[in-house]
C-alpha distance (Angstrom), angle and dihedral (degrees) to the residues before:
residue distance angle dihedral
X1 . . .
X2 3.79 . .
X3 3.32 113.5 .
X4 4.12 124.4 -137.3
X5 3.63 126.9 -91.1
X6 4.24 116.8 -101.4
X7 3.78 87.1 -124.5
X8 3.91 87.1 53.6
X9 3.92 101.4 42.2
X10 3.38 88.9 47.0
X11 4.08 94.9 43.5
X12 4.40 82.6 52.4
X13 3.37 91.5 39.9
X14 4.08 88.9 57.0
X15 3.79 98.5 41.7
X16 4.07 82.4 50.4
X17 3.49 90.3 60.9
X18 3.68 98.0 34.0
X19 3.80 87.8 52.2
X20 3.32 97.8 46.3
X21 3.97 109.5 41.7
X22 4.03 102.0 104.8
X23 4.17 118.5 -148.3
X24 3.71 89.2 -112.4
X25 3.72 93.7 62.2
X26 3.75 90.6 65.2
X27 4.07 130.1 105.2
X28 3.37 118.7 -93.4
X29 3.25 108.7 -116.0
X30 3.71 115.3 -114.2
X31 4.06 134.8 163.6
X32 3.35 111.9 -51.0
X33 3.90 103.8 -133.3
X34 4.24 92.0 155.6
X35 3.81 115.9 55.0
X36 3.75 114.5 -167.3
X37 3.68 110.3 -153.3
X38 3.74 102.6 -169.9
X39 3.83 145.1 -30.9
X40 3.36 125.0 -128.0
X41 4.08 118.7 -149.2
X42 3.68 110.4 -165.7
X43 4.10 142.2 146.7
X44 4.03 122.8 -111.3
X45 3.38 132.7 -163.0
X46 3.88 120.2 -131.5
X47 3.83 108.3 -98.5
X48 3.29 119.4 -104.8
X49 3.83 111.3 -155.2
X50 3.89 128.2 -163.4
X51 4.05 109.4 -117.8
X52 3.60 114.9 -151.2
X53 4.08 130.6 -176.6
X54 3.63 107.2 47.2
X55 3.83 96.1 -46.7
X56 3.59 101.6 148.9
X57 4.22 102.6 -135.0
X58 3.46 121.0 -129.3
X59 3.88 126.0 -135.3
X60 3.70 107.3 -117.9
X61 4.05 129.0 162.3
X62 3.54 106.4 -132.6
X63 4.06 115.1 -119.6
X64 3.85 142.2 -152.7
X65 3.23 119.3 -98.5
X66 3.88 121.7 177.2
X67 3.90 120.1 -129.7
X68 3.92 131.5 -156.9
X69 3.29 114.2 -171.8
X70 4.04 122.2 169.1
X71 3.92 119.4 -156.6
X72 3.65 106.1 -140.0
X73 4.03 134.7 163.7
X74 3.89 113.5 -154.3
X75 4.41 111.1 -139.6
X76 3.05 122.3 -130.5
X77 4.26 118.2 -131.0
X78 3.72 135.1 -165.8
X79 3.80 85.9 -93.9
X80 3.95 90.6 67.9
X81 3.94 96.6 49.3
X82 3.72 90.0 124.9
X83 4.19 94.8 37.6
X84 4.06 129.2 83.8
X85 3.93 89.5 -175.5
X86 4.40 140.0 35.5
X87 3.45 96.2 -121.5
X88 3.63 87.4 -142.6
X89 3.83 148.0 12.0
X90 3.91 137.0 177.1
X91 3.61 122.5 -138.3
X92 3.34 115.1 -166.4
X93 4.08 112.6 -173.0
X94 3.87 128.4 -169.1
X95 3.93 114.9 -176.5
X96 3.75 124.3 -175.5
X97 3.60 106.0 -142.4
X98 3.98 107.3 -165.2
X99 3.55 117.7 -145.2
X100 3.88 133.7 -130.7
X101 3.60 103.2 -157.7
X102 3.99 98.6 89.8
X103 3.77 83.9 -114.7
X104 3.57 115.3 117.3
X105 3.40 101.4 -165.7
X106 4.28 96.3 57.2
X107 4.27 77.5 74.2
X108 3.12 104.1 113.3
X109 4.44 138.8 175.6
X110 3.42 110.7 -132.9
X111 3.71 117.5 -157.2
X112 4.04 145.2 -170.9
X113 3.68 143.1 169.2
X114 3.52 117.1 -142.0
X115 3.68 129.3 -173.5
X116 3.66 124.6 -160.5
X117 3.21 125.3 -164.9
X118 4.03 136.0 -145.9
X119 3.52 94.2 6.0
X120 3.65 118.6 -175.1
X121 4.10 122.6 -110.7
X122 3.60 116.3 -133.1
X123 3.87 99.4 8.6
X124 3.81 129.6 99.3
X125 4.14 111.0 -100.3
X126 3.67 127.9 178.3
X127 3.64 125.3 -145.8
X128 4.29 124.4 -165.7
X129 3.43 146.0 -179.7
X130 4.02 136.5 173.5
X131 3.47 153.2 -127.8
X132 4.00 112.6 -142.2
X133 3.72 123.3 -126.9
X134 4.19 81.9 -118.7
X135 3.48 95.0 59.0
X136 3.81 92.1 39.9
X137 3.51 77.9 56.7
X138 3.91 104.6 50.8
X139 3.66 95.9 39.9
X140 3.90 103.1 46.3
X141 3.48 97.7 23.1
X142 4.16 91.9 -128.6
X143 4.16 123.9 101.4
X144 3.84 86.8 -146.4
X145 4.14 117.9 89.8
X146 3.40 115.7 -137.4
X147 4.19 120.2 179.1
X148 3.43 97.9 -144.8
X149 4.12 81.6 67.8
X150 3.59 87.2 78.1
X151 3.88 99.3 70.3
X152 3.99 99.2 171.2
X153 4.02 130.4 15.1
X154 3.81 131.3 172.0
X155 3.58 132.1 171.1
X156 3.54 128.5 -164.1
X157 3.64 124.2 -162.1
X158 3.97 127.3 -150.4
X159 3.56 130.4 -175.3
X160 3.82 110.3 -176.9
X161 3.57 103.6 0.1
X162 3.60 87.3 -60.8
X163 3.98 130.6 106.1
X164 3.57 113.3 -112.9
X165 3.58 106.1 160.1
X166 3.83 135.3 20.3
X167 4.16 134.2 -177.7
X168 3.51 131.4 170.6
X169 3.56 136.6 -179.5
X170 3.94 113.6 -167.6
X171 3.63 133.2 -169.2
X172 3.89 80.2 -38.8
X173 3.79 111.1 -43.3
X174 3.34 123.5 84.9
X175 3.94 130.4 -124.1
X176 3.71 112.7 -165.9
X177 4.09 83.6 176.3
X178 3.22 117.8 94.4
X179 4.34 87.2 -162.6
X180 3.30 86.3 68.2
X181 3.83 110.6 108.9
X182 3.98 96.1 -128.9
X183 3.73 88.2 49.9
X184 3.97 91.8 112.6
X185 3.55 97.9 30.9
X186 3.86 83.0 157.6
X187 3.48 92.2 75.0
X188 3.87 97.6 51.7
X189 4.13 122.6 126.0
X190 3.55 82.6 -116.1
X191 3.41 109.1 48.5
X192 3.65 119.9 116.6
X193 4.10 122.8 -102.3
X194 4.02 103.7 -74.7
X195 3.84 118.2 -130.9
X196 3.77 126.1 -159.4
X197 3.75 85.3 -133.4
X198 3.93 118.0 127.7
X199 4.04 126.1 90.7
X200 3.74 135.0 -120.7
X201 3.92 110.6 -131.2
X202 4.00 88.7 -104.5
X203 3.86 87.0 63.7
X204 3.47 97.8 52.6
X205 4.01 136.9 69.3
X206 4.05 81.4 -107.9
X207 3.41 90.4 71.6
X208 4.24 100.9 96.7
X209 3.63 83.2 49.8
X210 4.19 141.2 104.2
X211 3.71 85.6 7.6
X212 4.32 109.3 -150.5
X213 4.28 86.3 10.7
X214 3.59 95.0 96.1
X215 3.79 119.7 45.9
X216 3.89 118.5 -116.3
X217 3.80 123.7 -82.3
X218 3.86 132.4 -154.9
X219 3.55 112.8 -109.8
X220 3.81 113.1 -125.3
């Protein structure tokens, strides 16, 4: 039997979702205290670090790993007259990684919750996470990272319980609404099987790296 093109599972997949993703299902909308300018979807290399001191090297062929990393600025309200920083914020990331097997079940949203810490009011922050080269692997059947594998993102950031920012890129435009309908296409009857599967910075070999770029996260 001849199996479907990616560009057509995935374009099924989408409509499925799209289709499928009643009003109900959306976020309430609620003050947006967190505005997410943009995320940036982009490949990285392993790191390959200099050893000094006797360390003897090892000989390792650098892989792809696949970033996500939102640009966001944090406001600041009346609440935080006597503040410089939100002591803390939840980001909670789902990531549809398509996959290139013909197999529509190895599809698969990945998901995280990050929380940084101390992050400063009225100044531009970035947050990240990634998708490693063995779960690039596993789900699309391919060692090499590609971006366009990652065919709709959102993240949606709490502070309190509460939402306070909200961004979501679907089947390539984006919603920065969370009224709109396919706001939580995560939560659709046809989404694929979600997997608690992508890394915070600190759990990666990105983690010495870009110094006060990214803003602080808890440990776990």
């Amino acid at each position: 039997m001849k199996l479907p093109s990616p560009s057509a599972l995935a374009a099924f997949v989408l409509a499925g979702l799209c289709a499928s993703s009643p009003a109900q299902d959306a976020p309430a909308k609620k003050e947006k205290l967190v505005e997410i300018k943009d995320i940036k979807v982009q490949v990285q290399k392993t790191p390959d670090f200099a050893l000094k001191g006797g360390t003897t090297d090892k000989r390792v062929r650098p892989k792809d790993w696949i970033e996500i990393e939102p640009e966001f600025k944090t406001l600041k309200t009346p609440a935080d007259k006597k503040s410089e920083v939100a002591p803390e914020l939840t980001f909670k990331y789902y990531v549809f990684l398509n996959t290139m097997s013909g197999v529509k079940e190895n599809a698969r949203i990945l998901t995280a919750e990050v929380v940084h810490t101390n992050v400063p009011l009225e100044e531009v922050s970035h947050s990240v996470v990634y998708i490693s080269p063995s779960t690039i692997l596993r789900v699309t059947g391919k060692a090499e990272g590609n971006a366009s594998l990652v065919t709709a993102y959102a993240v949606e950031v709490t502070k309190g319980g509460e939402v306070v920012g909200f961004f979501s890129k679907f089947g390539g435009a984006t919603i920065d609404n969370p009224s709109d309908p396919k706001g939580k296409w995560w939560e659709s009857k046809a989404a694929p099987q979600q997997e608690p599967a992508l890394l915070s910075k600190i759990q990666t070999p990105f983690a010495p790296l870009w110094g006060d770029y990214h803003a602080d996260v808890r440990p776990k």
